[in-house]
C-alpha positions as CSV (number, residue, x, y, z in Angstrom):
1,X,-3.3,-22.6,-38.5
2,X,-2.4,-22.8,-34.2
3,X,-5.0,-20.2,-32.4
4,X,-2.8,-17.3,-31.4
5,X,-3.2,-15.0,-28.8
6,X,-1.3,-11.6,-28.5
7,X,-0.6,-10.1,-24.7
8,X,1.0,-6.4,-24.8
9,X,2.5,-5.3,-21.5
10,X,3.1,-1.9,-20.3
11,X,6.6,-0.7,-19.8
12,X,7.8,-2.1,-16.0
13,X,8.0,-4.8,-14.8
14,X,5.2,-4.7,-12.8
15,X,3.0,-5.4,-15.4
16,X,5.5,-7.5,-17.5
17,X,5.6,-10.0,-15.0
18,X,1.6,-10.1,-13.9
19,X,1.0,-10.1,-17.9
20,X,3.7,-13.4,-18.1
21,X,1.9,-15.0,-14.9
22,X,-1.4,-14.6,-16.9
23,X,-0.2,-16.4,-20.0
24,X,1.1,-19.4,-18.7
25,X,-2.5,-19.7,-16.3
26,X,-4.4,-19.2,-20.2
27,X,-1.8,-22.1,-21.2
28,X,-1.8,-24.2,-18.8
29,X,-5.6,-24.6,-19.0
30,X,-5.6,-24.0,-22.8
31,X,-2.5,-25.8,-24.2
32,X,-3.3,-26.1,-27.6
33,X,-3.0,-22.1,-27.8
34,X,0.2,-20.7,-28.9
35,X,1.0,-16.9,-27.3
36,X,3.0,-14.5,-28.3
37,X,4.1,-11.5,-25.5
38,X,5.0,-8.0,-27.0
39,X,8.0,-6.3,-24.9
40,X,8.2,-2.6,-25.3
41,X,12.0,-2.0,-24.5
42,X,13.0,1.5,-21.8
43,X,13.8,4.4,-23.7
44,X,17.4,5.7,-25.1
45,X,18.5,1.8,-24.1
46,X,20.0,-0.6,-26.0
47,X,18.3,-4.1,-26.2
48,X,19.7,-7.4,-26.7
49,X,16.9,-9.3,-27.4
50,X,18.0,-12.8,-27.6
51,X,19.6,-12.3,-24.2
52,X,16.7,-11.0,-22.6
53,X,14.1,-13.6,-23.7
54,X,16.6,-16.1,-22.4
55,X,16.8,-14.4,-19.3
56,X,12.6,-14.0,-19.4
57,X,12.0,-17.8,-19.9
58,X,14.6,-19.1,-17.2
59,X,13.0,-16.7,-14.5
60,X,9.5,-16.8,-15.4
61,X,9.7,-20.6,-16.2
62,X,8.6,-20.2,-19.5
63,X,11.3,-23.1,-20.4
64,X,8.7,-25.5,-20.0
65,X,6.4,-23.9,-22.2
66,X,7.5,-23.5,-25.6
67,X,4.3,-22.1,-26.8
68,X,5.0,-18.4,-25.4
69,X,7.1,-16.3,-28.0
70,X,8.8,-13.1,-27.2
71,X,8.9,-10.1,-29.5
72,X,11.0,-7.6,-28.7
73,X,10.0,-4.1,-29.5
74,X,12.8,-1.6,-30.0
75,X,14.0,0.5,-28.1
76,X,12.5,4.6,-28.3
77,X,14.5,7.9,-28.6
78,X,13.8,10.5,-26.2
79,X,15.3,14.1,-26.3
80,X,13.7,15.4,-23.4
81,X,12.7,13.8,-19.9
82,X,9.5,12.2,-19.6
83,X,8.0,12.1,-15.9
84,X,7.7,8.6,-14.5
85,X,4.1,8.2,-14.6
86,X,3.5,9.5,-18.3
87,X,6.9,7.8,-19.7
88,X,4.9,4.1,-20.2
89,X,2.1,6.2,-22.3
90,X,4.5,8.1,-24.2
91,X,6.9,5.0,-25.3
92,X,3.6,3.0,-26.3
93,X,2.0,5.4,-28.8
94,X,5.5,5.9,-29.9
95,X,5.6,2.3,-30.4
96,X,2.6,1.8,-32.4
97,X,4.2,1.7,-35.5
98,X,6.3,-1.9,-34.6
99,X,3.0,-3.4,-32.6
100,X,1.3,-2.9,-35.9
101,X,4.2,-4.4,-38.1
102,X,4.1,-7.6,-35.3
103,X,0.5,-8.0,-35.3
104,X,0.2,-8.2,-39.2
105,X,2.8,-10.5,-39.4
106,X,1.4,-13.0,-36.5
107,X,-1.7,-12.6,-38.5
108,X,-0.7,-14.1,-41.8
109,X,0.8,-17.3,-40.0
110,X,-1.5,-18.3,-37.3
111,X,-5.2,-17.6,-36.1
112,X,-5.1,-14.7,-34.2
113,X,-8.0,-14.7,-31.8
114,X,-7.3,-11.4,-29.9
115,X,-5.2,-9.1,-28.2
116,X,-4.9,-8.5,-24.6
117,X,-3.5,-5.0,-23.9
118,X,-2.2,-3.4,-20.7
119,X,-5.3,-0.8,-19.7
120,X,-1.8,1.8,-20.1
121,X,-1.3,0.4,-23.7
122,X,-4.9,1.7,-24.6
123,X,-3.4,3.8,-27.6
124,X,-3.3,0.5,-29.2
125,X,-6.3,-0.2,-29.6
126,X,-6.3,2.3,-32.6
127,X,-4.7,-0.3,-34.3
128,X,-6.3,-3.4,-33.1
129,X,-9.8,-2.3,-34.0
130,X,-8.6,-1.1,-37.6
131,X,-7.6,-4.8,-37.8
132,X,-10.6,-5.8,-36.6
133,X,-9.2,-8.1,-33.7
134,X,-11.2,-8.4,-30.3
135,X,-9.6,-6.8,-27.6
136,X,-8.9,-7.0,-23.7
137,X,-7.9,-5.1,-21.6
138,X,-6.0,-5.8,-18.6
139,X,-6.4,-4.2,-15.7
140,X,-3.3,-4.4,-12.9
141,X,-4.9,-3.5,-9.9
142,X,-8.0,-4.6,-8.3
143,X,-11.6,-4.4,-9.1
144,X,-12.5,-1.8,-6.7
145,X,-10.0,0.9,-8.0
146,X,-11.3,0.0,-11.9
147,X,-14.8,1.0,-10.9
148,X,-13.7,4.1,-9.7
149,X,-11.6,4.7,-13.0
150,X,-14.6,3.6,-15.3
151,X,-16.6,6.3,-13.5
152,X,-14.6,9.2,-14.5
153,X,-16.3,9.1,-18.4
154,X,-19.5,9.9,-16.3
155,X,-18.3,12.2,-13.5
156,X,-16.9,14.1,-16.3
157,X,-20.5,14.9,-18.0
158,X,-22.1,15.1,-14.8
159,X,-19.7,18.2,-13.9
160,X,-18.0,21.2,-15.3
161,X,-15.4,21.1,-11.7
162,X,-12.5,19.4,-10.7
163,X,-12.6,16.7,-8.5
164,X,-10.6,18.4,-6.2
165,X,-13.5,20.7,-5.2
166,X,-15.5,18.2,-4.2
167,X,-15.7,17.0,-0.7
168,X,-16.5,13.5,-1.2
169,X,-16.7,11.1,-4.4
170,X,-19.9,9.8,-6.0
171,X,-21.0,6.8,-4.1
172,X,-19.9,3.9,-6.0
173,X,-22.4,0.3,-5.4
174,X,-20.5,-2.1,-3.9
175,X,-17.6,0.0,-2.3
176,X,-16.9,2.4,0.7
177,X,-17.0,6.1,1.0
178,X,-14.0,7.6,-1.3
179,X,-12.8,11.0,0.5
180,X,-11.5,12.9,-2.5
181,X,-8.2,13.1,-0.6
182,X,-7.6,8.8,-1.6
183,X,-8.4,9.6,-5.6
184,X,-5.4,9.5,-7.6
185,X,-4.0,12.7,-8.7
186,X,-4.5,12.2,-12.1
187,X,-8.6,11.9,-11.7
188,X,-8.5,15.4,-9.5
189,X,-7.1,18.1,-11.9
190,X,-9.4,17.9,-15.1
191,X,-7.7,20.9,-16.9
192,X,-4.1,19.0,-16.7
193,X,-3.0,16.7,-19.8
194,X,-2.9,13.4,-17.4
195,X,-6.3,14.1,-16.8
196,X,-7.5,13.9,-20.1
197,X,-5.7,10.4,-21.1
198,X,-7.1,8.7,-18.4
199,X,-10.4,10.0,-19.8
200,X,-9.6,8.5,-23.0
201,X,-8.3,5.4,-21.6
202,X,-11.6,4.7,-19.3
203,X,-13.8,5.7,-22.5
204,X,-12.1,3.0,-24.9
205,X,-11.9,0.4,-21.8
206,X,-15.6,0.7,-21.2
207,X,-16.3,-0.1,-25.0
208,X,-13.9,-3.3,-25.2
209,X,-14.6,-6.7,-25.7
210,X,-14.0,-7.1,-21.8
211,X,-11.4,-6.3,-19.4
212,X,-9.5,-9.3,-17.4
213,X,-8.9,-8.1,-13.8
214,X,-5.6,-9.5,-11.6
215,X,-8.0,-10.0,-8.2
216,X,-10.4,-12.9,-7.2
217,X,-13.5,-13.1,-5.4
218,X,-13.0,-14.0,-1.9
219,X,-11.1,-10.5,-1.6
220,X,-13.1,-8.4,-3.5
221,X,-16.2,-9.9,-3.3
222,X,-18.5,-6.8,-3.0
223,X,-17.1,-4.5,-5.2
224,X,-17.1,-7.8,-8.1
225,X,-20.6,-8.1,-7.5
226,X,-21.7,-4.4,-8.4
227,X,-19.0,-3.8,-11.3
228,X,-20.0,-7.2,-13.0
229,X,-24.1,-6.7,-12.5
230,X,-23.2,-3.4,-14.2
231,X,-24.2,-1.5,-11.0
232,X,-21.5,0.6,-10.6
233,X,-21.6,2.1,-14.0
234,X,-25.3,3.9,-16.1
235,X,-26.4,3.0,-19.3
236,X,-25.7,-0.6,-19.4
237,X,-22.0,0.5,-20.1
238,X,-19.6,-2.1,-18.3
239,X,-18.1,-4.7,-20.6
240,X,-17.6,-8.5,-19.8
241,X,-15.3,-8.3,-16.6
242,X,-13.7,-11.6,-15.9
243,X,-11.4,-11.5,-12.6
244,X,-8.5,-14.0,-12.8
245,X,-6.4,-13.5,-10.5
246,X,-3.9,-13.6,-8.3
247,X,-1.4,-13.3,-10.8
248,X,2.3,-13.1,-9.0
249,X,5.1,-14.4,-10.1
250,X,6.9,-16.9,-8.0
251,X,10.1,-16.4,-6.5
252,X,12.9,-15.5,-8.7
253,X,15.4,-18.2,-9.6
254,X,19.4,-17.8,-8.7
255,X,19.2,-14.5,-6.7
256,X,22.3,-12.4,-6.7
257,X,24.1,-12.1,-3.5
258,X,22.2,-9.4,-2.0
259,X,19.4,-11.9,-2.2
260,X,21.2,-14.7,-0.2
261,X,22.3,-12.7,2.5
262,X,18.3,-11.5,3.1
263,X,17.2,-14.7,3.4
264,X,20.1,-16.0,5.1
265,X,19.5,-13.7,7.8
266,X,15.9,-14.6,7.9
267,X,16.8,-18.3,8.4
268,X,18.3,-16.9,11.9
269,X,15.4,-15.0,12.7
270,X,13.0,-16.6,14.6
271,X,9.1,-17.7,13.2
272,X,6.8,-14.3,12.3
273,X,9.1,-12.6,14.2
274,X,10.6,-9.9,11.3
275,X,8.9,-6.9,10.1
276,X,9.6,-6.2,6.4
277,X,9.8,-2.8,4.6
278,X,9.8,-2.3,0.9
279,X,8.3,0.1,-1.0
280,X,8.6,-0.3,-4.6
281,X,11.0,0.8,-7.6
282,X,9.6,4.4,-7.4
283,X,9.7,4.8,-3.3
284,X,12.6,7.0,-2.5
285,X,12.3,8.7,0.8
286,X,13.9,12.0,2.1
287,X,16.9,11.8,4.3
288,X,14.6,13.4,7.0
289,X,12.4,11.0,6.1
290,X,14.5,7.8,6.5
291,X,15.8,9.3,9.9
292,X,12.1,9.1,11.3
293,X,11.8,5.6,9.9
294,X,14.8,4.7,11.3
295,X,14.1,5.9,15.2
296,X,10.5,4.6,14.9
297,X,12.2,0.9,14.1
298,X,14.3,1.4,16.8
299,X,11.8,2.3,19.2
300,X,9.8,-0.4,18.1
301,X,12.0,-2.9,19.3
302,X,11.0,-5.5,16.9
303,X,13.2,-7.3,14.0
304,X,13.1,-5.8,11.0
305,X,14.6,-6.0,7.3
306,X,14.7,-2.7,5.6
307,X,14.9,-1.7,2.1
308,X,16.4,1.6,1.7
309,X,15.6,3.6,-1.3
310,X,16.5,7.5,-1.2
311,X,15.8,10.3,-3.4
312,X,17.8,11.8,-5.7
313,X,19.8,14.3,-4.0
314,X,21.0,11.5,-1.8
315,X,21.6,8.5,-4.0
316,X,25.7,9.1,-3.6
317,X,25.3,8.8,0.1
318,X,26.1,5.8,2.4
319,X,23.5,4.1,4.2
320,X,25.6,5.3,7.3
321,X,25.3,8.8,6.1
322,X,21.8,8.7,5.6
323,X,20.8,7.1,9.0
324,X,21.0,8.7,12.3
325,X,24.5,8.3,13.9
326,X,25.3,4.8,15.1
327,X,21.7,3.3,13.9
328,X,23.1,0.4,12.0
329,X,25.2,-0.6,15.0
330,X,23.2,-0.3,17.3
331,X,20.2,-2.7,15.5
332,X,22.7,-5.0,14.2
333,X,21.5,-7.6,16.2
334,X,17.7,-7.6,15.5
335,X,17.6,-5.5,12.0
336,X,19.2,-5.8,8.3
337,X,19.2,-2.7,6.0
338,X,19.7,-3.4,2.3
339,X,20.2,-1.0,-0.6
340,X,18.2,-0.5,-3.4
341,X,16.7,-3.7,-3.9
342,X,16.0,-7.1,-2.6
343,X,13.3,-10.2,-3.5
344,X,10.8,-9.6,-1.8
345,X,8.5,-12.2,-3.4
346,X,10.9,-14.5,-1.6
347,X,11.4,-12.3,1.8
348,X,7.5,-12.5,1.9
349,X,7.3,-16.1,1.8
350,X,10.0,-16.4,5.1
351,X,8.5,-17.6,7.6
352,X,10.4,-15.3,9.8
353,X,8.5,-12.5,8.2
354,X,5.4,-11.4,10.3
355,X,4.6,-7.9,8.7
356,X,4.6,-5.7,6.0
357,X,5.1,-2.3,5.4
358,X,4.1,-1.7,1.6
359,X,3.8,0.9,-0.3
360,X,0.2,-0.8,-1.4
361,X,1.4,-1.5,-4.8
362,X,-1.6,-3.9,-6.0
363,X,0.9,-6.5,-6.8
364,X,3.1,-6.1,-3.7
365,X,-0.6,-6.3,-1.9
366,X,-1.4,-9.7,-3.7
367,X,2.1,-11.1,-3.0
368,X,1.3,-10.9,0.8
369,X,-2.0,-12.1,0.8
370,X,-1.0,-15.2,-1.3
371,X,1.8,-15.8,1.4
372,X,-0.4,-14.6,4.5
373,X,1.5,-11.4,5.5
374,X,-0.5,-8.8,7.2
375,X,0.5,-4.9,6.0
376,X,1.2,-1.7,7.3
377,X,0.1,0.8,4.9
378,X,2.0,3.4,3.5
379,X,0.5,4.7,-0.1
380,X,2.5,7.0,-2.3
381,X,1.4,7.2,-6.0
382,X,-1.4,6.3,-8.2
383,X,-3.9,4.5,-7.2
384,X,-2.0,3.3,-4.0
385,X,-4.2,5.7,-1.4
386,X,-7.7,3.9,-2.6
387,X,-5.8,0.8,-2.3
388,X,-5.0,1.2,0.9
389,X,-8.8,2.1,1.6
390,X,-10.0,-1.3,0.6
391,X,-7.3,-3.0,2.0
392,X,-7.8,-1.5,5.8
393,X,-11.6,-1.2,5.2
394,X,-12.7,-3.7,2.9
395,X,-10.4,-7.0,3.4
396,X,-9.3,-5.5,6.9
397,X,-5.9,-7.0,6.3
398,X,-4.0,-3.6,7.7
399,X,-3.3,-1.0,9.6
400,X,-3.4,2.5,8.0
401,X,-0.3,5.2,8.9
402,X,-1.2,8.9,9.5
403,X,0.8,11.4,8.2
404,X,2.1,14.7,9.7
405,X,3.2,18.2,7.5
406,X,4.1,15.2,5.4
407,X,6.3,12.8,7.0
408,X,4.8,9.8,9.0
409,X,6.7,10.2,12.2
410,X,9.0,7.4,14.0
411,X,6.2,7.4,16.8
412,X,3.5,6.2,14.6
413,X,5.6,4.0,12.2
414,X,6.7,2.6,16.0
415,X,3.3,2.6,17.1
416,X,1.7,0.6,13.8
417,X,4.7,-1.8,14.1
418,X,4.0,-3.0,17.9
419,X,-0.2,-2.8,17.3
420,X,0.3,-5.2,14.2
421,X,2.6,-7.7,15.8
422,X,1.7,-7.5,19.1
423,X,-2.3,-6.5,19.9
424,X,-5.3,-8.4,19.5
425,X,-6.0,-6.4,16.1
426,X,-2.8,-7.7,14.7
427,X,-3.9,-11.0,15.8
428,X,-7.9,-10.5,13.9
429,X,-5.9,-8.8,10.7
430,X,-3.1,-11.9,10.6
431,X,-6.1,-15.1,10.9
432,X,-8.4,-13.3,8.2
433,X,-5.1,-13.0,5.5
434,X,-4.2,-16.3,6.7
435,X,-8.0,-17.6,5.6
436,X,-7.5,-15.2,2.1
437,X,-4.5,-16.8,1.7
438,X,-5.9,-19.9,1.4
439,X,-9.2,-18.4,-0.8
440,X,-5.9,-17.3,-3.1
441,X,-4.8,-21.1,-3.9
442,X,-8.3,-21.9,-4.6
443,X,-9.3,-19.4,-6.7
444,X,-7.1,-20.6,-9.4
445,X,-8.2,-24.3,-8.7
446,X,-10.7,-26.6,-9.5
447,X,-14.1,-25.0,-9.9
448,X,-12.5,-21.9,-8.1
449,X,-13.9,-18.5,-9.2
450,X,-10.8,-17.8,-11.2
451,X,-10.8,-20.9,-13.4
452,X,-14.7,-20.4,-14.0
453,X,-13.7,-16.2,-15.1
454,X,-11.0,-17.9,-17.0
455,X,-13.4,-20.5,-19.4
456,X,-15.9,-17.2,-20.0
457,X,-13.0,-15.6,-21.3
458,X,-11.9,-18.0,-23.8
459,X,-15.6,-19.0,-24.5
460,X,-16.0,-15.5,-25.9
461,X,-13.3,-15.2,-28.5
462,X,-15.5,-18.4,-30.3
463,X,-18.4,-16.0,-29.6
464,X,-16.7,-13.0,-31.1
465,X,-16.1,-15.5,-34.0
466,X,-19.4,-16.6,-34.3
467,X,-21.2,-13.0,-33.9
468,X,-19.1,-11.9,-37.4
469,X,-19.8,-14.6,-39.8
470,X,-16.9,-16.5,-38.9
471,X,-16.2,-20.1,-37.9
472,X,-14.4,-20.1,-34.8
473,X,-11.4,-21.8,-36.7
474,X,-11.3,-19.2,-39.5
475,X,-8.7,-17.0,-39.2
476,X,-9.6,-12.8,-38.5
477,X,-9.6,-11.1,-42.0
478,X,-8.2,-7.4,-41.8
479,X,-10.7,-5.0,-43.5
């Protein structure tokens, strides 16, 4: 029987499309594998599966290899609504039923070798260790921020507070000093319910048979050092960690027409010249909000391509009622504003594009060092504030905003824009992403740091094999 391994994304596709990048790197270096990708469906939707694995393998470029197989997880009934950032937790574990159904039946007709789950598909791994199948986790973000998440297990014995009464994090080996302030919200409240799921998912991480990490080592070098000598966690508890990154996907195939008229634009712009704002699916601004973004572009007087998102009391407005008066006329000749949405792996890649404003998303982070696009940062959610830390501190590829009662004004947005593109900072921060950007293409080469995490990672499911009685070819046996 073909040697079969299982990958199970979170919901968003974030981390659908970082989890398809990782498959075809474990295929293209492992081609007699055969994997199969779970895809947990949006709530209350209705899925047409054949339609969207043809639309998956034409923009992912999974055409070309045949050995990735799509399975479609239905769709999840919700009468009540689910906040954003518990709603991928809540349509897993709701899911478990069908991911057990798959996984038996993938069992009976190949080898299965192991399961790689999403670190926020950790419910799982109730199944997957009744079935007695190793299992990874993958993390999405970078090493740094899963060191401070595997601490919270022993932060939580050490203390009976809240985070959010302490002044300043436990000093973590191989990272800087984390002002409380940066954690994410989730790690601060320890009587809330979020609280208490990232507990259990940092407790069942920690006990894995490893956790794969979508970084490499020329940008993370430190931190890598202390989390895989097992420094940055006591009692010898931090699993294999193998750090194969980047994982990004490429540029999407036939963009709609939104799409076209971004880069046609760029092509008129002239080289490094364009600042770029973007800020995620989940980055909706107040209109008070845009209106400071807006005069501190302005001000600024550099090119720029802006995409707008509002918030939800605004959505029905026109981008020329939620701008000041007469702002899209008057920056008609050096600025575009786009609704919504547009490709941004692509925009990034432009070489008419000479900064970032990001909402330090670790993939949006990865898809500008790969391209070598240095970043303004302006953090929002999760673990985006200690990823901004490392990325102004650490890799000292940008510039950190400041906010005020809340908003960061038009004169620091305006401010950060000229000191990136136009001082000798901006110059230092664009020739050291430059040199990561070439670290990026040969981490993933020959002998590169990636390729060598890669082999350890495959070398251990033969281990995993050999240290239960089996043969490395003999299928798992459910117990």
């Amino acid at each position: 029987m073909k040697d079969t391994l299982v990958l199970y994304p979170a919901l968003g596709k974030g981390h659908l499309n970082s989890m398809i990048e990782l498959g075809k790197f474990i295929l293209t270096h492992n081609p007699s594998l055969s994997i199969s990708i779970l895809i947990l469906s949006p709530p209350n939707t209705t899925v047409q599966p054949e339609q969207e694995i043809r639309k998956l393998t034409t923009t992912f470029g999974c055409e070309s290899l045949p050995s990735i197989t799509f399975h479609h997880i239905p769709s999840i009934s919700f009468s009540v609504t689910v906040p954003p950032h518990v709603l991928p937790l809540e349509v897993c574990s709701r899911s478990n039923h069908h991911a057990n159904h798959i996984l038996q039946s993938i069992s009976k007709s190949s080898n299965l070798k192991g399961v790689i789950l999403d670190f926020m598909n950790y419910s799982t791994n109730q199944i997957t260790s009744t079935l007695d199948i190793p299992t990874y986790f993958f993390y999405t973000s970078g090493a740094a921020s899963l060191a401070v998440f595997l601490q919270l297990p022993s932060t939580d014995k050490m203390t009976t507070k809240s985070l959010k009464e302490f002044h300043m994090h436990p000093r973590i080996p191989g990272l800087p000093p984390i002002p409380i302030a940066d954690m994410p919200d989730e790690s601060k409240h320890r009587e809330s319910k979020t609280y208490k799921v990232f507990l259990d998912m940092a407790t069942i991480m920690k006990k894995s048979d490893g956790i794969i990490v979508n970084t490499f080592e020329a940008i993370e070098g430190r931190a890598l050092k202390a989390l895989k000598a097992g420094l940055c966690l006591p009692e010898g508890e931090t699993p294999p960690i193998f750090c194969i990154g980047p994982m990004i996907s490429p540029p999407l195939k036939g963009e709609d027409e939104r799409g076209s008229l971004c880069l046609s634009w760029l092509d008129s712009q002239p080289s490094q010249s364009v600042v770029f704002l973007c800020f995620g699916s989940m980055g909706r601004f107040s209109k008070a909000q845009l209106k400071e973004i807006a005069i501190g572009l302005e001000k600024s007087d550099h090119r720029f391509l802006w995409v707008v998102r509002s918030d939800i009391d605004s959505e029905k407005l026109s981008l020329d009622e939620l701008l000041p008066e007469g702002f899209l006329e008057r920056t008609k000749e050096k600025g575009m504003v786009v609704r919504n949405w547009a490709p941004q792996t692509a925009i990034l890649s432009h070489d008419s594009v000479g900064g970032f404003v990001t909402h330090c998303g670790w993939n949006s982070m990865l898809e500008a060092i790969c391209v070598g696009v240095p970043m303004i940062a302006w953090p929002m959610y999760a673990e985006q504030r200690l990823n901004r830390l490392f990325m102004v501190e650490e890799m000292k590829v940008g510039l950190q905003m400041n906010e005020s009662n809340g908003l960061i004004s038009a004169t620091e947005l305006g401010e950060r824009a000229k000191e990136l593109m136009e001082s000798h900072r901006g110059i230092d921060i664009r020739e050291r992403i430059l040199k990561m950007k070439i670290s990026a293409k040969e981490a993933r080469g020959g002998g590169g740091s990636s390729l060598i995490d890669l082999k350890k990672l495959v070398d251990s499911w033969s281990e995993h094999a050999s240290n239960n009685g089996l043969s490395p070819n003999t299928p798992f046996l459910f117990r």
